[in-house]
C-alpha positions in Angstrom: 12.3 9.2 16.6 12.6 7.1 13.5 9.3 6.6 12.9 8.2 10.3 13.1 8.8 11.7 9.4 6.9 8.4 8.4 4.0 9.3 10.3 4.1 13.1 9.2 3.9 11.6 5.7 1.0 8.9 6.3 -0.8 11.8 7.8 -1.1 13.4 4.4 -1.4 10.2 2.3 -4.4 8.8 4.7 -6.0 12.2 4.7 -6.4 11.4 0.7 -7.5 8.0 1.7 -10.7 9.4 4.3 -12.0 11.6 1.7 -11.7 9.2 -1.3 -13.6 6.6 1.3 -16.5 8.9 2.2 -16.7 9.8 -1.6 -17.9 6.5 -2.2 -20.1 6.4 0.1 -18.6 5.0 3.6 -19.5 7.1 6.9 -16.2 8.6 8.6 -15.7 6.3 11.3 -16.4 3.1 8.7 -13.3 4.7 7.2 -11.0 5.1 10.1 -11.8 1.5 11.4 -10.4 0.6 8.0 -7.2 2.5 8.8 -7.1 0.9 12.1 -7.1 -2.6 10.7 -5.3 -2.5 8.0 -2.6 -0.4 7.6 -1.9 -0.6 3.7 -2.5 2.1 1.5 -3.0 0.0 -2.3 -5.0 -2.6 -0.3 -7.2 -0.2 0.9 -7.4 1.4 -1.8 -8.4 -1.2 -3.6 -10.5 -2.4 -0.9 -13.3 0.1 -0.8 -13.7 0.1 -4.7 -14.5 -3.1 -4.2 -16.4 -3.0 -0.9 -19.0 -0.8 -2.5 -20.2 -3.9 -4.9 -21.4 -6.2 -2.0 -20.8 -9.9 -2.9 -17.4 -9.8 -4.5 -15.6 -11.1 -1.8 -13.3 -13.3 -4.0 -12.4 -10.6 -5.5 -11.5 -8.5 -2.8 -9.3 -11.8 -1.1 -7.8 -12.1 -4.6 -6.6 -8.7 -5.0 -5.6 -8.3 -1.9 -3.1 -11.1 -2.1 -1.7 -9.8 -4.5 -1.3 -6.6 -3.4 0.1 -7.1 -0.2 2.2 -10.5 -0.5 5.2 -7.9 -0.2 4.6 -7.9 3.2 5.3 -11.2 3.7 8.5 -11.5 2.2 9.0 -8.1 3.8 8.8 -9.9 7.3 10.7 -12.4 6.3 13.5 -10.6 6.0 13.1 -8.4 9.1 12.7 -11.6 10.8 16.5 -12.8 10.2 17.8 -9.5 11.7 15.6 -9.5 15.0 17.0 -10.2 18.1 16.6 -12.9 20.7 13.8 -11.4 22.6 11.9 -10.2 19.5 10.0 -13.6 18.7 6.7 -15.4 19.6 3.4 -13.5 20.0 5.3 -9.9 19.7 6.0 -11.0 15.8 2.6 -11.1 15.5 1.8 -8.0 16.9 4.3 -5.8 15.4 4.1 -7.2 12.0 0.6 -5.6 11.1 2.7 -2.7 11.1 4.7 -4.2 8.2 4.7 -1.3 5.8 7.1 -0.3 2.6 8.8 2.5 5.1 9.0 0.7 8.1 10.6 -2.0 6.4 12.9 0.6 4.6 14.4 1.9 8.1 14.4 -1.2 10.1 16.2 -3.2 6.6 19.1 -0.5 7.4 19.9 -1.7 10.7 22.1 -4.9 11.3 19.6 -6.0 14.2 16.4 -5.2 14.7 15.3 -5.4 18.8 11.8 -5.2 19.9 11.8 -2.1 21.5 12.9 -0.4 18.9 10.5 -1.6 16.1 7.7 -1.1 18.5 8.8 2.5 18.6 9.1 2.9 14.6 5.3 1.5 14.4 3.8 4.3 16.5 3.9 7.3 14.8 3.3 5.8 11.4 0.1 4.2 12.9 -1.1 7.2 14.6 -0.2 9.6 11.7 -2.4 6.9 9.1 -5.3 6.9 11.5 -5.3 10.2 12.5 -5.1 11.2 9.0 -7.8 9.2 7.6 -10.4 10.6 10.7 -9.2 14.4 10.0 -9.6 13.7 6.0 -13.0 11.3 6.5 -14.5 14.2 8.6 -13.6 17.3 6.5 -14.5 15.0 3.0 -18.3 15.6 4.5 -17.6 19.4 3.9 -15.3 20.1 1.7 -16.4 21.7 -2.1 -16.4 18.0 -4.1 -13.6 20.7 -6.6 -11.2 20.6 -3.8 -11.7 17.1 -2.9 -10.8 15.8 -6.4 -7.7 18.3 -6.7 -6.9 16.7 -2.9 -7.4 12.6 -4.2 -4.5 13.2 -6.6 -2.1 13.4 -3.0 -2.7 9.5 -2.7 -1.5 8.1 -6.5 1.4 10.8 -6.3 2.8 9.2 -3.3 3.0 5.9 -5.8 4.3 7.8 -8.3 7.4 9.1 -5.3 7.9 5.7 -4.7 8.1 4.0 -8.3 9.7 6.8 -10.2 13.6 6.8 -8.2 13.4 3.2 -9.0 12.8 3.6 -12.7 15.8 6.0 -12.5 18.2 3.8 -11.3 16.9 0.2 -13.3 16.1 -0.1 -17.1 14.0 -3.4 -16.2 11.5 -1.4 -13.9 10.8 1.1 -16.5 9.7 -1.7 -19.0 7.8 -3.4 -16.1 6.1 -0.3 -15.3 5.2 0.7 -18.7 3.4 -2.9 -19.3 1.9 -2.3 -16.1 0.5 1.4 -17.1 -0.4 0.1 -20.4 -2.3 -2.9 -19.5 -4.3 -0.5 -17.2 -5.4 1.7 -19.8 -6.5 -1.0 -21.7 -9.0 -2.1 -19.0 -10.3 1.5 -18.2 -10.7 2.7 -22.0 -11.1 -1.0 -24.4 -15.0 -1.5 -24.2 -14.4 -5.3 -24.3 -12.1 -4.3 -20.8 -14.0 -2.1 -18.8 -16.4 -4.6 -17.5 -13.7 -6.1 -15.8 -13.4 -4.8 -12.1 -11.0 -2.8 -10.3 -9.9 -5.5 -8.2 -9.3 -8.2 -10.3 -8.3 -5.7 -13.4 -5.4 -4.0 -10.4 -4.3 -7.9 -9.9 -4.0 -8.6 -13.6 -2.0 -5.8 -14.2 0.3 -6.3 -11.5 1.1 -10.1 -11.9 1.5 -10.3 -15.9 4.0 -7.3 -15.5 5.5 -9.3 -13.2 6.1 -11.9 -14.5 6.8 -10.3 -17.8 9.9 -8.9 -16.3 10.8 -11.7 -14.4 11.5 -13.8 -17.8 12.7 -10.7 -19.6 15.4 -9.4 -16.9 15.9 -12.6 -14.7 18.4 -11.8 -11.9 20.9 -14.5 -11.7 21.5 -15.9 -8.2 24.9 -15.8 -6.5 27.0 -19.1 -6.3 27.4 -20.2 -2.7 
């Protein structure tokens, strides 16, 4: 049951993602196998910008990294709260389900059995496939007016997630603003917009990154 208002939510976010992946030019089911196999929505986002230039595959294994390294520290952590029986080939299995909300619930819990992280994952799988086949199909149809009006749906659900945090932390709001800065620059600065998505979405995210890691270092706990 926990995983059903996830999967209510990735059926709206992937919806955005189907008809932003036809618009550039991928058939409907090229789009939901991309759902299927990679359940990340900046990766994939990413992904088919950079898909549609054939021959930049550094730059696709590049900016994916960086995107989705999260995941693996993500796991890592999920990892030391599983139980006995949760270990060995079904780590591997579950964890391509390793997503920012799944990790969310399954972080609250003090242990973390098999069963019941199998059960988070399917809902929030089905909803993000099943979304991105409903909005790849309808994106053939659809006025192109309403399908720019629905491709905001995708960057406001980053906006949901990064905004509560700037609330609470002064240090995210200066990271974020570099971050929204820099990416100006490369979309409007003409000696920056030859730069591509994929490596221009990487540059962004680790110079922020590490500009707030030297400006706000977080001081580790004395054992």
């Amino acid at each position: 049951m926990s995983g059903i208002p996830i999967g209510l939510g990735y059926l709206s976010v992937s919806f955005t993602f189907g008809i932003m992946a036809v618009g550039t030019g991928l058939y409907w089911w090229q789009a939901t196998i991309i759902s299927m196999l990679t359940v990340t929505s900046a990766g994939q986002l990413a992904g088919i910008g950079t898909m549609i230039h054939p021959g930049l595959y550094m730059e696709m294994l590049i900016s994916q990294i960086t995107i989705n390294i999260r995941y693996s520290f993500m796991s890592i952590s999920i990892g030391q709260k599983a139980d006995s029986k949760f270990k060995g080939i079904y780590r591997w299995i579950l964890g391509f389900m390793m997503t920012d909300e799944i990790f969310g619930v399954a972080s609250s819990r003090k242990s973390v059995s098999r069963s019941f992280f199998a059960g988070l994952c399917v809902f929030p799988y089905l909803g993000w496939a099943l979304g991105t086949l409903v909005g790849a199909l309808l994106g053939e149809v659809l006025p192109g007016s309403l399908l720019s009006a629905l491709g905001i749906a995708l960057y406001a659900m980053f906006i949901a997630i990064v905004v509560p945090e700037m609330e609470k932390s002064k240090p995210v709001i200066v990271v974020v603003l570099i971050a929204i800065i820099m990416s100006c620059g490369f979309k409007y600065l003409p000696i920056l917009q030859g730069v591509s998505t994929g490596i221009a979405i990487t540059i962004c995210g680790v110079v922020a990154a590490l500009v707030g890691a030297v400006l706000f270092p977080i001081e580790e706990a004395e054992s």
